[in-house]
mmCIF entry with sequence, helices, sheets and N, C-alpha, C, O atoms, coordinates in Angstrom:
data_MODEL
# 
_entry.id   MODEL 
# 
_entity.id                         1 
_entity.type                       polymer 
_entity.pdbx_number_of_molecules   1 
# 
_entity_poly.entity_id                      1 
_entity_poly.type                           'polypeptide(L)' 
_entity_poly.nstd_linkage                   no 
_entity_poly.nstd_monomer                   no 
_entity_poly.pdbx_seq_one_letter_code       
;(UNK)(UNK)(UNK)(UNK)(UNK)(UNK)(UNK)(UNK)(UNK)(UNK)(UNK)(UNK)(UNK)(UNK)(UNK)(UNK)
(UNK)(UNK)(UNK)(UNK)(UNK)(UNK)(UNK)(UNK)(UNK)(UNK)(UNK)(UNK)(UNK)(UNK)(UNK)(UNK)
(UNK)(UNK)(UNK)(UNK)(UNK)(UNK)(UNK)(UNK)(UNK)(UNK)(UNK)(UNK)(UNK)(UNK)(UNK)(UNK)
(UNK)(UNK)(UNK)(UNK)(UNK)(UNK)
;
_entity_poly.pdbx_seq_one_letter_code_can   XXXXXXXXXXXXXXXXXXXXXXXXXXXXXXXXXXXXXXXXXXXXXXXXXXXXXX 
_entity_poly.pdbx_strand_id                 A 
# 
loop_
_entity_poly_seq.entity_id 
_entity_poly_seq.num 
_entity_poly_seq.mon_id 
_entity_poly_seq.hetero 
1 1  UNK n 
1 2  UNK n 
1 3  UNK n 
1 4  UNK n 
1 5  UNK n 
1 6  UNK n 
1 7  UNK n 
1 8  UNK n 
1 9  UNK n 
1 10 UNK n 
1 11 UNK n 
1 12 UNK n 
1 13 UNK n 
1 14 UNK n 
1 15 UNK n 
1 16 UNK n 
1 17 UNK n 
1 18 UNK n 
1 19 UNK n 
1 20 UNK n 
1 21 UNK n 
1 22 UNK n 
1 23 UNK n 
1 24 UNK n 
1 25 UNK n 
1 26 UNK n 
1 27 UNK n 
1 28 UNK n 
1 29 UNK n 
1 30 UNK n 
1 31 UNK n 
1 32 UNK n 
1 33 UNK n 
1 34 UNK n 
1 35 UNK n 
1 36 UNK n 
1 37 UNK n 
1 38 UNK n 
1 39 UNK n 
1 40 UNK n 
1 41 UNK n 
1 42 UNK n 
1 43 UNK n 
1 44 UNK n 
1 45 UNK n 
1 46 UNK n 
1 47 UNK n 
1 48 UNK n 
1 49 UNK n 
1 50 UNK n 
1 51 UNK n 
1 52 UNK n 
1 53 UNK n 
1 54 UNK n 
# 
_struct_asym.id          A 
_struct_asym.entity_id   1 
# 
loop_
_struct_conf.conf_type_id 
_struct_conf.id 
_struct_conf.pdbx_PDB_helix_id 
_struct_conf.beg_label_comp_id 
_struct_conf.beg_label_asym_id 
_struct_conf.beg_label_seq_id 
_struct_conf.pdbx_beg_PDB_ins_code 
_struct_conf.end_label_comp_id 
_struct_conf.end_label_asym_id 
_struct_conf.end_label_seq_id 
_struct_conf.pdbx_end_PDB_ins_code 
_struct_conf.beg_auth_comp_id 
_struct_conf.beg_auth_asym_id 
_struct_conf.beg_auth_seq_id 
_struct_conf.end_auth_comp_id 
_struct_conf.end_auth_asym_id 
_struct_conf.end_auth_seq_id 
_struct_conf.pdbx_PDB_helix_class 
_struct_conf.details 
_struct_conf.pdbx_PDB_helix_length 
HELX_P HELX_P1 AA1 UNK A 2  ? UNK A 11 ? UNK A 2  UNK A 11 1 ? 10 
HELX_P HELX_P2 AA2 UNK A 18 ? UNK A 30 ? UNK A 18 UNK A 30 1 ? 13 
HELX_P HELX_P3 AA3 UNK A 34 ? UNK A 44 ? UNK A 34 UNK A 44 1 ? 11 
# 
_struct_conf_type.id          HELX_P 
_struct_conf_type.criteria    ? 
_struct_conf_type.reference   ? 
# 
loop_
_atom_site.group_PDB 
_atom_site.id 
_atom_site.type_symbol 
_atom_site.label_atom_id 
_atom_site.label_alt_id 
_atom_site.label_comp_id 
_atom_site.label_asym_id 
_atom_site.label_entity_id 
_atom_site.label_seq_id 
_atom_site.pdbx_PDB_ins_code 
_atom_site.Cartn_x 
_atom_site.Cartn_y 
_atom_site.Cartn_z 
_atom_site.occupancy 
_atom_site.B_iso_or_equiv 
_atom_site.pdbx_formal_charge 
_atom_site.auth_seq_id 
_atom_site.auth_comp_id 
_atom_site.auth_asym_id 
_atom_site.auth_atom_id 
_atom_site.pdbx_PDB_model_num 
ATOM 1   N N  . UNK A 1 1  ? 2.672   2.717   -5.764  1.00 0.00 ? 1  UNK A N  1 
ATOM 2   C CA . UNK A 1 1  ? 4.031   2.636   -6.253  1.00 0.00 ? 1  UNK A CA 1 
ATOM 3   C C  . UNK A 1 1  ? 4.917   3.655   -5.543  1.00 0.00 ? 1  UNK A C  1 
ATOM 4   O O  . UNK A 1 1  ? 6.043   3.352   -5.149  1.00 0.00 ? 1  UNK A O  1 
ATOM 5   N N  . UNK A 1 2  ? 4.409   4.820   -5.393  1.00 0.00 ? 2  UNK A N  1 
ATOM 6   C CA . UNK A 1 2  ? 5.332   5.785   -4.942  1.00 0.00 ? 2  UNK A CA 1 
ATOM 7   C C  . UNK A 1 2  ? 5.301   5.403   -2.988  1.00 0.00 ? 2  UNK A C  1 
ATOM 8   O O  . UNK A 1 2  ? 6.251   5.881   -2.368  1.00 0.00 ? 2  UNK A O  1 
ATOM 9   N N  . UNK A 1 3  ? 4.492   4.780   -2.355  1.00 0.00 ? 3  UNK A N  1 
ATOM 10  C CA . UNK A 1 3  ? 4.466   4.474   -1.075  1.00 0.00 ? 3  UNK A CA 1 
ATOM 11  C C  . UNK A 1 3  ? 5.739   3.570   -1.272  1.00 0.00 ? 3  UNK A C  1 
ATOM 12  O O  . UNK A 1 3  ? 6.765   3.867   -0.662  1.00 0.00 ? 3  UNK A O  1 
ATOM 13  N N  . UNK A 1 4  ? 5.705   2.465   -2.112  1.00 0.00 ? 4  UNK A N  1 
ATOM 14  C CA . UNK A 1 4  ? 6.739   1.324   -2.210  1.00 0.00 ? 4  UNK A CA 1 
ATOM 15  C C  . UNK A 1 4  ? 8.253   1.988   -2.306  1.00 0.00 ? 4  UNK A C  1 
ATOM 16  O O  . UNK A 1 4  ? 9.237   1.410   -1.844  1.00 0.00 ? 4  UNK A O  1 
ATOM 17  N N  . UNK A 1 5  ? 8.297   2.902   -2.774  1.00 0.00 ? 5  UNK A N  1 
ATOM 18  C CA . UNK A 1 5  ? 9.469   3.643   -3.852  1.00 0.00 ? 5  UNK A CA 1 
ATOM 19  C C  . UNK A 1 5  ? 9.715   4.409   -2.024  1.00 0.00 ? 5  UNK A C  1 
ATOM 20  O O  . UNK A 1 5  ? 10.887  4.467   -1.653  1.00 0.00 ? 5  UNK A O  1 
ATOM 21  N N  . UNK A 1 6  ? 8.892   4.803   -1.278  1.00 0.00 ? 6  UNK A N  1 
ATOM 22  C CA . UNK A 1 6  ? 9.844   5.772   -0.356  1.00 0.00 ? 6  UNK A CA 1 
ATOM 23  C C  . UNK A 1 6  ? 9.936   4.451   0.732   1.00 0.00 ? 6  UNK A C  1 
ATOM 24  O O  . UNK A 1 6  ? 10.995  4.518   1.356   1.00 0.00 ? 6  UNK A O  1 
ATOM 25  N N  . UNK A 1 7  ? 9.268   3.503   1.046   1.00 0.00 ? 7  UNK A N  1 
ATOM 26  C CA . UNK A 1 7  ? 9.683   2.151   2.119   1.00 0.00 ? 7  UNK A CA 1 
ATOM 27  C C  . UNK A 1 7  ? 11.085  1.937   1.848   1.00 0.00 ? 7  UNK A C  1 
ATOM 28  O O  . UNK A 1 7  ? 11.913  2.146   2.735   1.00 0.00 ? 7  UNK A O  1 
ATOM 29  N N  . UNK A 1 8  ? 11.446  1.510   0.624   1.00 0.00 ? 8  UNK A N  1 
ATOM 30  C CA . UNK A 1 8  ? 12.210  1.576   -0.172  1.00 0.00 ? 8  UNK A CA 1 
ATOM 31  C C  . UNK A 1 8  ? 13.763  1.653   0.547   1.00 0.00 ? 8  UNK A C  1 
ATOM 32  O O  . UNK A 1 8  ? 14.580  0.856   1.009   1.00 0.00 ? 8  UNK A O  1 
ATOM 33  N N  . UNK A 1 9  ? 13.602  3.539   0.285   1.00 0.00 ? 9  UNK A N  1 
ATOM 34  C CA . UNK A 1 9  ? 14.694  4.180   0.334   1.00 0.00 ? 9  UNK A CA 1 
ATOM 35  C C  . UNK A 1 9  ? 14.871  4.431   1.867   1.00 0.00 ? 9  UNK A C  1 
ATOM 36  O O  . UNK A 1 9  ? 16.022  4.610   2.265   1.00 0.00 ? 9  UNK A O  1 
ATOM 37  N N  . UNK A 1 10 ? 13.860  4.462   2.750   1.00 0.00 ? 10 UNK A N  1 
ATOM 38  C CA . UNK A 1 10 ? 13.803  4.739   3.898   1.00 0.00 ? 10 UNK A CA 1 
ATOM 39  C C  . UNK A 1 10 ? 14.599  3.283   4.894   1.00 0.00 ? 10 UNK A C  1 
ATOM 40  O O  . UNK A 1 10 ? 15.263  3.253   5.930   1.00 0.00 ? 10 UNK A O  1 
ATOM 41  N N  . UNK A 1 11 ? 14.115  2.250   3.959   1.00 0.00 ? 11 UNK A N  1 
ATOM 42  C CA . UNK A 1 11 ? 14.465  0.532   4.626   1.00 0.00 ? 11 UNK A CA 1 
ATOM 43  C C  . UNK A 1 11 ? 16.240  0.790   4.611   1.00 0.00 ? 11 UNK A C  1 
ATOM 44  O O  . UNK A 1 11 ? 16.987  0.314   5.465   1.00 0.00 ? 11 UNK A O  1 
ATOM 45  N N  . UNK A 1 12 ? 16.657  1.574   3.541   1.00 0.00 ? 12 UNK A N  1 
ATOM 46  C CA . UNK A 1 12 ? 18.209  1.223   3.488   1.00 0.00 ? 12 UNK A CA 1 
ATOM 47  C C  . UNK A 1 12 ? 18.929  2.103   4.927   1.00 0.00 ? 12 UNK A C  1 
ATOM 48  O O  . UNK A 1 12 ? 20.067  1.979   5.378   1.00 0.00 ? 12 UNK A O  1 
ATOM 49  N N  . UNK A 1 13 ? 17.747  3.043   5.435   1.00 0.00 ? 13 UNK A N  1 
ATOM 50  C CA . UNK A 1 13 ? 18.601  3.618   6.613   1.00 0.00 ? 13 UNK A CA 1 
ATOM 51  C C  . UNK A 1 13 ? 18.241  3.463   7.821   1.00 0.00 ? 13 UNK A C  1 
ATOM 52  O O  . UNK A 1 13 ? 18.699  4.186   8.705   1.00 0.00 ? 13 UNK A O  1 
ATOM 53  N N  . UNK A 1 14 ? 17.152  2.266   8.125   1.00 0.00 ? 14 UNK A N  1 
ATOM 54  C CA . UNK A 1 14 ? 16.767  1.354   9.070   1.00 0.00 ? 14 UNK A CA 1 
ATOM 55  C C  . UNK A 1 14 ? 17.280  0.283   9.611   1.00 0.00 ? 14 UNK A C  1 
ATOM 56  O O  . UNK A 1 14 ? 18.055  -0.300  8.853   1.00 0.00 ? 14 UNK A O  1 
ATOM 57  N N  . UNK A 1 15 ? 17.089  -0.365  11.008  1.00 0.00 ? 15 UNK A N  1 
ATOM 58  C CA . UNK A 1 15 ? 17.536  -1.277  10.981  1.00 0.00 ? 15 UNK A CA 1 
ATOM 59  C C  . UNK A 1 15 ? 15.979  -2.195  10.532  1.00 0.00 ? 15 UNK A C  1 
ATOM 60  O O  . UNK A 1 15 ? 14.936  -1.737  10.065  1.00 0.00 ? 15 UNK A O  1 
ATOM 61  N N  . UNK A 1 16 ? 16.379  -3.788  10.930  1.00 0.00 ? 16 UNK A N  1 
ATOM 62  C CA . UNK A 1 16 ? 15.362  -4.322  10.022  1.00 0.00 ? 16 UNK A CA 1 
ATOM 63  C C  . UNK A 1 16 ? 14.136  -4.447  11.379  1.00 0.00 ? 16 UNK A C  1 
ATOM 64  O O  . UNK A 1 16 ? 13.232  -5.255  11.163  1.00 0.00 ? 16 UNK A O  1 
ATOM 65  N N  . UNK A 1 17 ? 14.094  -3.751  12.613  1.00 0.00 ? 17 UNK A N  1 
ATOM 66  C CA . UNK A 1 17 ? 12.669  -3.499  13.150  1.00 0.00 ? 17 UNK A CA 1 
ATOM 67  C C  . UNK A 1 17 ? 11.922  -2.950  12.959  1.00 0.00 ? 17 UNK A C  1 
ATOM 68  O O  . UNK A 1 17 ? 10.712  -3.175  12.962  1.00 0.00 ? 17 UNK A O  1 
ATOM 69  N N  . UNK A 1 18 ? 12.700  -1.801  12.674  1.00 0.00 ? 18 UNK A N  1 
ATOM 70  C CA . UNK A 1 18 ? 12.321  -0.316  12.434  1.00 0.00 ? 18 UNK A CA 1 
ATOM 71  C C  . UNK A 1 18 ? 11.683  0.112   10.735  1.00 0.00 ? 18 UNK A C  1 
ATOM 72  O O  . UNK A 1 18 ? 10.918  1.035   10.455  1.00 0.00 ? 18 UNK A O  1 
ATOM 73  N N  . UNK A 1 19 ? 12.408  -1.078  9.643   1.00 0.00 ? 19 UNK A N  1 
ATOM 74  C CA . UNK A 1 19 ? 12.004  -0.920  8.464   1.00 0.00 ? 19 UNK A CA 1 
ATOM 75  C C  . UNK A 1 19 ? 10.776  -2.275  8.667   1.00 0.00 ? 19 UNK A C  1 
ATOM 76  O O  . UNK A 1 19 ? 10.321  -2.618  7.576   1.00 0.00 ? 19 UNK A O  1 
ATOM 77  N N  . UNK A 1 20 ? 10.372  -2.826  9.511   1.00 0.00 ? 20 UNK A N  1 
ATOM 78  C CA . UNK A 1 20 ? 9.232   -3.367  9.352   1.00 0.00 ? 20 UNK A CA 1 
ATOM 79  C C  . UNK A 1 20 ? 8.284   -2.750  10.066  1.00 0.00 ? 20 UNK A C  1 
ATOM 80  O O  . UNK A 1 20 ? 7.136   -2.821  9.629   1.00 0.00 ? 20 UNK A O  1 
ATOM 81  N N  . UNK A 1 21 ? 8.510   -2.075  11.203  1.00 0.00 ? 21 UNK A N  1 
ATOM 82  C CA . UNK A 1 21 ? 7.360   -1.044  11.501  1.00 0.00 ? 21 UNK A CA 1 
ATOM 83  C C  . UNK A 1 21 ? 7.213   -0.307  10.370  1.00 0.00 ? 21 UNK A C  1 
ATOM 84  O O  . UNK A 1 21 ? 6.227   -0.729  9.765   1.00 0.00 ? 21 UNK A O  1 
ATOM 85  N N  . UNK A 1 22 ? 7.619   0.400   9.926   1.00 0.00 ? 22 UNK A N  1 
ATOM 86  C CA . UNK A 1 22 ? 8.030   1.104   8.661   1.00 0.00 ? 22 UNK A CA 1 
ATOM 87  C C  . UNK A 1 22 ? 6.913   0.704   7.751   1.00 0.00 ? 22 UNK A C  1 
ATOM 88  O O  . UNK A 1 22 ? 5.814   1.259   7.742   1.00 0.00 ? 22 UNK A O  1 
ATOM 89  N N  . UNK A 1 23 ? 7.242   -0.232  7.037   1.00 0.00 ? 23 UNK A N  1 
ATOM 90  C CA . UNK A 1 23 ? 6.394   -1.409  6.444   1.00 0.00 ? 23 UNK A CA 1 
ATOM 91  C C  . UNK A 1 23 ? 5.239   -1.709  6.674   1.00 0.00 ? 23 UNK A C  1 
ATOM 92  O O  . UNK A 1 23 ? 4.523   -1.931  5.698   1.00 0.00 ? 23 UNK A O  1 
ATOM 93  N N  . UNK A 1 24 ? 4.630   -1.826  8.113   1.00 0.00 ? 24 UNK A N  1 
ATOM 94  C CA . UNK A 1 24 ? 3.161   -2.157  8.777   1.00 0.00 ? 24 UNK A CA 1 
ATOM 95  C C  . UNK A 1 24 ? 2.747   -0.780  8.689   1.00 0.00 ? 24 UNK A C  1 
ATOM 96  O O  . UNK A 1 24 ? 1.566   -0.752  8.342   1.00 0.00 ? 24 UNK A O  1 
ATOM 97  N N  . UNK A 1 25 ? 3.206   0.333   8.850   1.00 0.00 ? 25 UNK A N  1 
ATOM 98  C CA . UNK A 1 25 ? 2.207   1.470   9.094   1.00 0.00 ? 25 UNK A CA 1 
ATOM 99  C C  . UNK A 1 25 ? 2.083   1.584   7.539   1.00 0.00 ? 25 UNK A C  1 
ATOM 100 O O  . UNK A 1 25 ? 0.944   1.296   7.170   1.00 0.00 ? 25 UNK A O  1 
ATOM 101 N N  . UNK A 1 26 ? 2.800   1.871   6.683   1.00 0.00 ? 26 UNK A N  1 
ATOM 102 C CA . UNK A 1 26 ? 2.578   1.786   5.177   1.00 0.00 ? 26 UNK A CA 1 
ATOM 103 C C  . UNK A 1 26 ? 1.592   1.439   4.285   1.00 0.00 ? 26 UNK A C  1 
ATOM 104 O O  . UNK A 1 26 ? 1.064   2.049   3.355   1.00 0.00 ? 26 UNK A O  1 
ATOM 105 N N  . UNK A 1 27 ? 1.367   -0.266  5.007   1.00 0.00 ? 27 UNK A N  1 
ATOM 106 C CA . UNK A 1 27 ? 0.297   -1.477  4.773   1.00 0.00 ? 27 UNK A CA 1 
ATOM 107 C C  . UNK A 1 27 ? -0.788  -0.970  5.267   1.00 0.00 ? 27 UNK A C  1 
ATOM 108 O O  . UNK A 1 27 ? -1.680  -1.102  4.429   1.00 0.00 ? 27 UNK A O  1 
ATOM 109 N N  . UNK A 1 28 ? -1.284  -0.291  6.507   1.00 0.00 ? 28 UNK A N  1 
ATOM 110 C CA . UNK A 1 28 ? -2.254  0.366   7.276   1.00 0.00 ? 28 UNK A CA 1 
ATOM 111 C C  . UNK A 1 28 ? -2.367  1.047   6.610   1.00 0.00 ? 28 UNK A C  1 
ATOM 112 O O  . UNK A 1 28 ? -3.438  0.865   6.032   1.00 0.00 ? 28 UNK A O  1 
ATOM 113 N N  . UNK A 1 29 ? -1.619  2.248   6.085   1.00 0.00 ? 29 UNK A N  1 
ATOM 114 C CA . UNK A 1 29 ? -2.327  3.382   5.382   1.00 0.00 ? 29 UNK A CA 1 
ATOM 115 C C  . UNK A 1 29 ? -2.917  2.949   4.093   1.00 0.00 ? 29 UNK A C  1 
ATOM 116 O O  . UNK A 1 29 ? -4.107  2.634   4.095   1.00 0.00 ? 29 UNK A O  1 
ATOM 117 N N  . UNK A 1 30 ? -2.240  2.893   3.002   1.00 0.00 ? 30 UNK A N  1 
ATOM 118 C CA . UNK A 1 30 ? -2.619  1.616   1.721   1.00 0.00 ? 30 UNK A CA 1 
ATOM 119 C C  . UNK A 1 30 ? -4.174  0.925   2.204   1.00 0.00 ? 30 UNK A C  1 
ATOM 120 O O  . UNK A 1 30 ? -5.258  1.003   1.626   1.00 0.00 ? 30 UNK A O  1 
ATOM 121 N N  . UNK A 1 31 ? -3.935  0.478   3.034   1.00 0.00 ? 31 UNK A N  1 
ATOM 122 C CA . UNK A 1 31 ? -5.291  -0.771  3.411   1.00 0.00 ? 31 UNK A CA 1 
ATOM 123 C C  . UNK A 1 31 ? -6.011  -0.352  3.246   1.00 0.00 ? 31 UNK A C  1 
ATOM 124 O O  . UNK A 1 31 ? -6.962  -0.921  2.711   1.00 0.00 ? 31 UNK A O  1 
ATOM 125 N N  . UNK A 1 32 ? -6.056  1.962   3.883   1.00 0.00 ? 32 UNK A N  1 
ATOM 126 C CA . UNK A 1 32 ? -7.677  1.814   3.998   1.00 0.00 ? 32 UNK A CA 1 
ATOM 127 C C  . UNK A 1 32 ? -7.873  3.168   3.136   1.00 0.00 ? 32 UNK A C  1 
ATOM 128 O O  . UNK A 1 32 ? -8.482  4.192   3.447   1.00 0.00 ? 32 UNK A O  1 
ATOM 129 N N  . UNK A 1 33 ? -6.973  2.765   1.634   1.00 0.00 ? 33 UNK A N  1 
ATOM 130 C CA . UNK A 1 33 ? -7.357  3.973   0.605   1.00 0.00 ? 33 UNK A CA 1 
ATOM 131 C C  . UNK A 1 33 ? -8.802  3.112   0.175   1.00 0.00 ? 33 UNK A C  1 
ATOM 132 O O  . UNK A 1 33 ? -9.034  1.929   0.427   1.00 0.00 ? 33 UNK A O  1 
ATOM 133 N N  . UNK A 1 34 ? -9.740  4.144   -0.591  1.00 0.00 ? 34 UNK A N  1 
ATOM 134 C CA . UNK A 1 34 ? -10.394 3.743   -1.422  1.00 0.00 ? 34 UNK A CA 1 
ATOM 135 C C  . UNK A 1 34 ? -10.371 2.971   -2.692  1.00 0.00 ? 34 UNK A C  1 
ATOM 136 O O  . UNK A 1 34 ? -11.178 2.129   -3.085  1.00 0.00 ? 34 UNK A O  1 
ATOM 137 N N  . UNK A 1 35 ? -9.013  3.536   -3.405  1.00 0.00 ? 35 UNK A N  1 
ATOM 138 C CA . UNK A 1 35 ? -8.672  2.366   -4.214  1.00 0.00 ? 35 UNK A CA 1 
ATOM 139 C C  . UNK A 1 35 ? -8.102  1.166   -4.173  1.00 0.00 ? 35 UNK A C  1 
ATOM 140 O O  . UNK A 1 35 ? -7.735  0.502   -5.142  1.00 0.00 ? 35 UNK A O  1 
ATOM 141 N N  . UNK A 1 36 ? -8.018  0.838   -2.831  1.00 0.00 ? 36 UNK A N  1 
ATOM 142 C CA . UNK A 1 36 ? -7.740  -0.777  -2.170  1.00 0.00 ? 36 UNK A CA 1 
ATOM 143 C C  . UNK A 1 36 ? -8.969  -1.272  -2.376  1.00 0.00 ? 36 UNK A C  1 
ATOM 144 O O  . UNK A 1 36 ? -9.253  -2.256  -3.059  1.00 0.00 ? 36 UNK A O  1 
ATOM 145 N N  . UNK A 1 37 ? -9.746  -0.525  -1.731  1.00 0.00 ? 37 UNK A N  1 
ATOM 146 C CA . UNK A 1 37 ? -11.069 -1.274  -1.380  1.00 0.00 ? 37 UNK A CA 1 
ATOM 147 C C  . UNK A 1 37 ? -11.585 -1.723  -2.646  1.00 0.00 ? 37 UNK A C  1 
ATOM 148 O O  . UNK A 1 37 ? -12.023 -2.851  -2.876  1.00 0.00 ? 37 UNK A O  1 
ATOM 149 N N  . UNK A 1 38 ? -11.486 -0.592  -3.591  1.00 0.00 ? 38 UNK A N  1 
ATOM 150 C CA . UNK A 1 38 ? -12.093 -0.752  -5.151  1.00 0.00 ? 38 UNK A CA 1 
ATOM 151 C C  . UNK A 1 38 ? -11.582 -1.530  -6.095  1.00 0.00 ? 38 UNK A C  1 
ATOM 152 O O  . UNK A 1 38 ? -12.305 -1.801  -7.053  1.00 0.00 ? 38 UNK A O  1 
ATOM 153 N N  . UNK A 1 39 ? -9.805  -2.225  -6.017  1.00 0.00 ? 39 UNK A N  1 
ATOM 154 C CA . UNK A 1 39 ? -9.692  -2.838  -5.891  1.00 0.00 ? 39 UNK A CA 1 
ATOM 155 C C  . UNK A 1 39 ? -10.073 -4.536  -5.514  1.00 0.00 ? 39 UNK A C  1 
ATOM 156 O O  . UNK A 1 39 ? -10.206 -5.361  -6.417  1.00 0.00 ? 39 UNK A O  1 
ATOM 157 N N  . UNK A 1 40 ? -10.203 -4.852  -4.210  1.00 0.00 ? 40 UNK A N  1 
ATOM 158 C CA . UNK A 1 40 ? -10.821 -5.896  -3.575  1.00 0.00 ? 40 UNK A CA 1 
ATOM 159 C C  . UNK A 1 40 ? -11.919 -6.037  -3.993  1.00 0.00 ? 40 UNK A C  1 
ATOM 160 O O  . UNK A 1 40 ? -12.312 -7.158  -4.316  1.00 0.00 ? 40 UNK A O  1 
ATOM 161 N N  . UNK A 1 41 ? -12.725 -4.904  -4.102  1.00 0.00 ? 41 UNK A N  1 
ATOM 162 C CA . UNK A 1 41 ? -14.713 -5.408  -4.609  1.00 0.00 ? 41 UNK A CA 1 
ATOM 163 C C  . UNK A 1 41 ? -14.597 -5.937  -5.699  1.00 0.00 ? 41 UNK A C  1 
ATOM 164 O O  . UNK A 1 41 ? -15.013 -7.068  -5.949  1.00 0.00 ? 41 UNK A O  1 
ATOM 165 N N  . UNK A 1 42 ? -13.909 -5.055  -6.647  1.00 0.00 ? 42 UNK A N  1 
ATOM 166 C CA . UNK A 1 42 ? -13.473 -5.460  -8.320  1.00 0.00 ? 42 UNK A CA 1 
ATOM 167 C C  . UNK A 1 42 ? -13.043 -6.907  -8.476  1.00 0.00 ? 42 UNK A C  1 
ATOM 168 O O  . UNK A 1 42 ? -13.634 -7.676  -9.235  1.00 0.00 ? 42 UNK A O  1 
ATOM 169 N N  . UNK A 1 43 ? -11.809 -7.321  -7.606  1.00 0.00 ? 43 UNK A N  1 
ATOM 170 C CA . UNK A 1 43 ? -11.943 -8.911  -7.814  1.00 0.00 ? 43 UNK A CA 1 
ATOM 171 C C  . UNK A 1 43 ? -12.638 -9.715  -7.268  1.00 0.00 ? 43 UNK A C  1 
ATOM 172 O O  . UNK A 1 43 ? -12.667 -10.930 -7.463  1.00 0.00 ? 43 UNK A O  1 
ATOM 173 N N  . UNK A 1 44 ? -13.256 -9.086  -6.534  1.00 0.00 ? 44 UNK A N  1 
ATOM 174 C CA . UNK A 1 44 ? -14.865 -10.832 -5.999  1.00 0.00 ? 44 UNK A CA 1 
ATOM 175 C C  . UNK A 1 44 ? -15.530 -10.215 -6.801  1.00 0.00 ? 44 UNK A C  1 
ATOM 176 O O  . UNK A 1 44 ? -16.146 -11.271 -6.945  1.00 0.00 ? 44 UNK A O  1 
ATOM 177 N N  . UNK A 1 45 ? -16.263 -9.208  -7.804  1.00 0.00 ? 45 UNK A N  1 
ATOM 178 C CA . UNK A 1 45 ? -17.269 -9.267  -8.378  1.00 0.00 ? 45 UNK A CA 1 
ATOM 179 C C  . UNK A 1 45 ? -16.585 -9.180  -9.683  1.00 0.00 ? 45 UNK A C  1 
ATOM 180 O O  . UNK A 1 45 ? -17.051 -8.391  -10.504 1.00 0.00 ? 45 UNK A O  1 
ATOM 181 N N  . UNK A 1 46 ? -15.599 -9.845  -9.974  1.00 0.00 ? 46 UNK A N  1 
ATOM 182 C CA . UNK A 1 46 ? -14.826 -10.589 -11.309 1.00 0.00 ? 46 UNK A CA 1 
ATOM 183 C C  . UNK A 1 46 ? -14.879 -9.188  -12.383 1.00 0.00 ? 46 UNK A C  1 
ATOM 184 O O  . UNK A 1 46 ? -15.386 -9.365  -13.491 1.00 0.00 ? 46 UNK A O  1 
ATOM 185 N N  . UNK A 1 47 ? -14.375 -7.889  -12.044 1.00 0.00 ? 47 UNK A N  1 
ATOM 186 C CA . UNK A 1 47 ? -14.815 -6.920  -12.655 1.00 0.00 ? 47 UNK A CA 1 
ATOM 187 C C  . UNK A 1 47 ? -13.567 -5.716  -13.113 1.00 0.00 ? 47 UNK A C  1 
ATOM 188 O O  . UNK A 1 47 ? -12.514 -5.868  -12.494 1.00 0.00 ? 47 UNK A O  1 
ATOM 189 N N  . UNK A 1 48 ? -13.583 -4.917  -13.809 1.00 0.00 ? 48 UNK A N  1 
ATOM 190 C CA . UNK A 1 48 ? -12.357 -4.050  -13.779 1.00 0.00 ? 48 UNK A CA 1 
ATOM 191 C C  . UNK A 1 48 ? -12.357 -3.227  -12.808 1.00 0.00 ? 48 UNK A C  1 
ATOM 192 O O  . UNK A 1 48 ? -13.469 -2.731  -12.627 1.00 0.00 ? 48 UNK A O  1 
ATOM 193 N N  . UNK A 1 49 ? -11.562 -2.878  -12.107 1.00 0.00 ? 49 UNK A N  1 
ATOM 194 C CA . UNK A 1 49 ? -11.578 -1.735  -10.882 1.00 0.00 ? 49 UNK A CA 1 
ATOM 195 C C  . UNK A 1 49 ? -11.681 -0.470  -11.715 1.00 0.00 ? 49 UNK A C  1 
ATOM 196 O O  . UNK A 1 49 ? -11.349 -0.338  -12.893 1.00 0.00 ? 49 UNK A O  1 
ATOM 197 N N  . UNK A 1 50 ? -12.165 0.374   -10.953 1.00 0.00 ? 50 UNK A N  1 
ATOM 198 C CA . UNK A 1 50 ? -12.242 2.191   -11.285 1.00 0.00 ? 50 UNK A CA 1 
ATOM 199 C C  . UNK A 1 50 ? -11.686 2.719   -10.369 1.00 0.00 ? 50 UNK A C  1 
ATOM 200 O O  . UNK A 1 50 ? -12.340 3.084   -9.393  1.00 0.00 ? 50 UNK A O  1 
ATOM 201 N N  . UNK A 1 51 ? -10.139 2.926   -10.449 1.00 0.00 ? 51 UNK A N  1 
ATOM 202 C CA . UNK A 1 51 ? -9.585  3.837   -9.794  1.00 0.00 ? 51 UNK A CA 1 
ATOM 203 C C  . UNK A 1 51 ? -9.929  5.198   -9.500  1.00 0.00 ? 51 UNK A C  1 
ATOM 204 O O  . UNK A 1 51 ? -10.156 5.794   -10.552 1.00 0.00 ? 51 UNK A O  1 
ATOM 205 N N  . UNK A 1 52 ? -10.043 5.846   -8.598  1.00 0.00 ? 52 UNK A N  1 
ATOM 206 C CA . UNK A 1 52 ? -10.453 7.366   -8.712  1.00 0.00 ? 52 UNK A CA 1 
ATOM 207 C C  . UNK A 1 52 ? -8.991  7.949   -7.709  1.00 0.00 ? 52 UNK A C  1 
ATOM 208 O O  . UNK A 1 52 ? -8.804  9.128   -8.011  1.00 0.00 ? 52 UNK A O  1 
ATOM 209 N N  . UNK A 1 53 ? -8.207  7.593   -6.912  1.00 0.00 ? 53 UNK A N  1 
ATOM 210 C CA . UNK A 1 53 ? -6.897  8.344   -6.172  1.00 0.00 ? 53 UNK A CA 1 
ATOM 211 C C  . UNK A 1 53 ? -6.046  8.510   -6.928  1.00 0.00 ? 53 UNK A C  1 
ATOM 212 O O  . UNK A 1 53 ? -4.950  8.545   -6.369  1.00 0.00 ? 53 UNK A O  1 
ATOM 213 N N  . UNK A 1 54 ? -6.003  8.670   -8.263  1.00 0.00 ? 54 UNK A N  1 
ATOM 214 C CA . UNK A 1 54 ? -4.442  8.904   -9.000  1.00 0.00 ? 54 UNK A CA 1 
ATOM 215 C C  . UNK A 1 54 ? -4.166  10.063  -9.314  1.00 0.00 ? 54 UNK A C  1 
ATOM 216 O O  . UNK A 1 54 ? -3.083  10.319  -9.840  1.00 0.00 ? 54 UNK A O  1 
# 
């Protein structure tokens, strides 16, 4: 949420290349937290996730 919250504020002083690079490196970082991953396992093994990064 707080990654979303600074894309965000950062997109309004971008143009729109620059707020989609912006955007892809964001998605990259996100992608390869642990609680993505824990996430993703959690829904193919139909299960509650256990967050541990908060």
């Amino acid at each position: 949420l707080v990654a979303t919250r600074e894309a965000m504020a950062a997109a309004q002083n971008l143009d729109l290349g620059a707020a989609l690079a912006e955007e892809a490196r964001i998605q990259r970082e996100m992608g390869n937290a642990d609680d993505y991953r824990e996430g993703v396992e959690a829904f193919r093994a139909k299960r509650a996730p256990v967050f541990k990064d908060r």
